[in-house]
N, C-alpha and C positions, 0 to 999 in steps of 0.2 A: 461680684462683678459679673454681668452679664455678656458673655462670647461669643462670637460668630465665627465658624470656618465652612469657607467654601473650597471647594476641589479635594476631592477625596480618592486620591490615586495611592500609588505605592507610599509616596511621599507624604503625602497630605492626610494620608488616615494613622499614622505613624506619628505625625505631629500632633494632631488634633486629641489621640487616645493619650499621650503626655499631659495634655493640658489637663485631661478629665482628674489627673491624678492629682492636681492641684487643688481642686475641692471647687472650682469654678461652678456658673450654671454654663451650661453649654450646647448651642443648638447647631446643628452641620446640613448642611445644602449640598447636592454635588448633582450635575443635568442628568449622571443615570443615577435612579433613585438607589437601588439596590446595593449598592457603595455605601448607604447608609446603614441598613442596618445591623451591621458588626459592633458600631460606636450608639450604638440604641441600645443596644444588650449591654452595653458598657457604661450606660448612666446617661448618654445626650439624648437631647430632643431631636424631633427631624424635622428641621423645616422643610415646607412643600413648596415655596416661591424664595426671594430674597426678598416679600415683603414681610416675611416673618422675624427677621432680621433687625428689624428699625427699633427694638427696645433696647440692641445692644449694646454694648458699651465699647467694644472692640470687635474689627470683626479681622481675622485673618484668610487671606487665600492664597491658594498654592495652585497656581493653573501652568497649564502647559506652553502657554508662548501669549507672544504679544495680541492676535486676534482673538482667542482666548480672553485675556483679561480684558480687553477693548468691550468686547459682547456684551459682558458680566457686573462691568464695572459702568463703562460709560456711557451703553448706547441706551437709547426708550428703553425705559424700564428695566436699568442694573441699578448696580448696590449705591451708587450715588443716589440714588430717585428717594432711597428708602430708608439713610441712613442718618439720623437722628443730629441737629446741630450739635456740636462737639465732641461726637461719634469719632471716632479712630479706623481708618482702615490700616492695615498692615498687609503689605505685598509682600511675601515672599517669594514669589515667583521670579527663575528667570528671564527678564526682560530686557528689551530695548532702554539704553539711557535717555534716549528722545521720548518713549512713552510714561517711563517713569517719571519726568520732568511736567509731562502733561497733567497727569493722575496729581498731582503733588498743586498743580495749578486748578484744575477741575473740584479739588477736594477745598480748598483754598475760598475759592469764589462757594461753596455750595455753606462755608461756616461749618468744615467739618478737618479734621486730621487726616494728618500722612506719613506713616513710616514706611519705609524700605528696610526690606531685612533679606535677603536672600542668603541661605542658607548652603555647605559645604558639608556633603556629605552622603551616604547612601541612603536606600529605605531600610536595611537593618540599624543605621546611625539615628537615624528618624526614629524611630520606634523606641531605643532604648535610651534617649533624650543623649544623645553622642555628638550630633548636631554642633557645626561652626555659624555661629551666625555675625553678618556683618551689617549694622546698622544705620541708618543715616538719618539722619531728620531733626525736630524743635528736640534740645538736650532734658525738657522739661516730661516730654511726652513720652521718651526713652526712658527716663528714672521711673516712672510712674507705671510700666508696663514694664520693669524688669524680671521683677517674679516669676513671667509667663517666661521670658525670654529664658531665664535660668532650669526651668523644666524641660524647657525642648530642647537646650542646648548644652556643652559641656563648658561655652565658653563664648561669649558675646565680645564682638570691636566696636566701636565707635569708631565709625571712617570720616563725618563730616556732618555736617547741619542740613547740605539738599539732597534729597532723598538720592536723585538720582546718582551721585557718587558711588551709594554702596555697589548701585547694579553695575556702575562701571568696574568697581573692585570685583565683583561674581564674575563675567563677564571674562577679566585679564584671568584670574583665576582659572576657569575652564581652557582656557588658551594652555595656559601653563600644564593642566591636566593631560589634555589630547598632545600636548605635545611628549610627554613623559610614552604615553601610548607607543605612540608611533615610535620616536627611538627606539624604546623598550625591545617592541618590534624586529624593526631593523638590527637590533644587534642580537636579538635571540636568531632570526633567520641567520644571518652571518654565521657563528657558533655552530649553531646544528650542520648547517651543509658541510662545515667543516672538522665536522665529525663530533662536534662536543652534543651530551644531552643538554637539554635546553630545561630541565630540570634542575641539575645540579648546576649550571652556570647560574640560574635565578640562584639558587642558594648562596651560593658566592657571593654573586652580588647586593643581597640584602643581608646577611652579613655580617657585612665589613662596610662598603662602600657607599652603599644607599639602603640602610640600613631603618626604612621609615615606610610607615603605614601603608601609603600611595605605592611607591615599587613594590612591594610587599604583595598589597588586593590585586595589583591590576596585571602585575607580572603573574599571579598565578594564573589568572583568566587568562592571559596570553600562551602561559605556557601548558596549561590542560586544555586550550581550545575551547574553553567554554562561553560561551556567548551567548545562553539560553537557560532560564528565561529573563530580561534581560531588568538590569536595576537602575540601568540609565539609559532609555533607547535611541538607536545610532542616527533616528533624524532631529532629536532631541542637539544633541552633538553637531548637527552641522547647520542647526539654527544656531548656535550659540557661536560658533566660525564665521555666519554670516554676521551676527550683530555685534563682533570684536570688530571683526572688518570696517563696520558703517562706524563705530565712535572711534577707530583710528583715523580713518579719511577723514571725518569733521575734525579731528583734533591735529591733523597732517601729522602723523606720525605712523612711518611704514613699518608695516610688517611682515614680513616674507614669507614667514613660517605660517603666519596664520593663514596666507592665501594658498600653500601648498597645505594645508590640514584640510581646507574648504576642499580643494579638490579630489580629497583622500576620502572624505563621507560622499562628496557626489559619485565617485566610483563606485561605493560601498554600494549605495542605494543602487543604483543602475545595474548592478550584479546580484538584486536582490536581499539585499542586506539590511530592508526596515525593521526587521522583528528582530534582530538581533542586537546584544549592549554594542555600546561607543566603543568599547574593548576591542571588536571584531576587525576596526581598523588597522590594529596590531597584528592580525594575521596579514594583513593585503602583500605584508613585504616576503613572508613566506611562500606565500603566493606565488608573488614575481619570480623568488630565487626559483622555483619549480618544487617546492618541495609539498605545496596542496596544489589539488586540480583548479 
């Protein structure tokens, strides 16, 4: 089977060197070249355009947001231009449910495939094929391309038949994520100022109580302060608040929380907080109580 992967970030070169273990042929693209060559020493090809692309049989990409994958994908001269009839693309990126729906219509009219797969998990999860992945699309196209999905990942869903379901499933997800944050946060601040180490209460609390992966990683970035260098970054985090936000208002259904997170990364950034993880938002409340400058 011939493979394509575009976007070669923490993420995406984590996935891609998975796939290589697979016995695949495998060629990777990503706009800075030099991204590439880790997964060249590793067996892949390098393509130099996406029209090197068009033999593929599948191509996956991992890009960083919705004008991103717009660029790459759909504008003069992206991977629609150049991808073979009955060619498969596979988005994993986090996206828009309105753009995924597009792609999915785009790929559609061109006589070519569309899966949504966006994935649950960090670039060490990436790497050591740890990876959740949630899927969406024709159930035909899905079986056919499981093997790959089973390398990168520890454990594939089926969420529905139109692609853009899955990104709304990723999407609620990350909501759910920032929100574990931010309480996390607020009740390690609480604790500390009142005299408890913010240490031994995380201990406590994973446990017994919350006793799982997520409180686990993200409580200890909270409570060692670490934010750097970062595995999810913090504007990353408030694209994905903003695009809960937009498929709740289409779908009228409020969210309170997610408009108070939205405005927990706008702070973050405004206080200088882009190079830092999504995690950092969990300090903001320490912050407040006075307990960091």
């Amino acid at each position: 089977m011939q493979v394509g992967f575009v976007g070669l970030g923490q993420m995406g070169s984590g996935m891609a060197a998975r796939l290589l273990t697979s016995g695949v042929s495998l060629k990777v693209f990503n706009r800075t070249p030099e991204k590439i060559q880790a997964l060249v020493d590793q067996g892949a090809k390098a393509a130099s355009s996406l029209q090197d692309l068009a033999d593929a049989d599948v191509v996956f990409t991992m890009l960083a947001d919705d004008p991103a994958v717009t660029s790459l994908v759909l504008e003069e001269n992206g991977l629609i231009t150049h991808l073979r009839t009955g060619a498969v693309h596979v988005s994993c990126s986090t996206i828009s449910v309105n753009l995924s729906a597009q792609l999915a219509a785009a790929h559609a009219r061109a006589g070519q495939e569309y899966l949504a797969a966006p994935v649950f998990g960090r670039p060490d999860a990436a790497a050591a094929g740890k990876l959740f992945l949630a899927l969406a699309g024709k159930p035909e196209i899905i079986s056919r391309l499981q093997n790959l999905f089973d390398v990168m990942g520890q454990r594939s869903f089926v969420v529905a038949d139109a692609p853009e379901k899955a990104n709304l499933v990723k999407l609620s997800g990350n909501f759910l994520i920032a929100s574990v944050i931010e309480s996390l946060g607020e009740a390690m601040a609480l604790v500390e100022k009142g005299g408890v180490d913010r240490h031994a209460y995380l201990d406590l609390l994973t446990s017994s109580l919350f006793n799982v992966p997520l409180y686990k990683n993200y409580g200890a970035l909270i409570a060692d302060r670490k934010f750097m260098p970062p595995g999810f970054a913090a504007p990353l985090g408030q694209k994905d608040m903003r695009l809960v936000l937009a498929a709740a208002e289409h779908l009228d259904v409020p969210l309170p929380l997610a408009s108070l997170l939205r405005d927990r990364f706008i702070r973050l950034a405004a206080e200088g907080g882009t190079t830092r993880d999504w995690s950092a938002v969990g300090a903001l409340a320490a912050q407040d109580a006075g307990l960091l400058p």
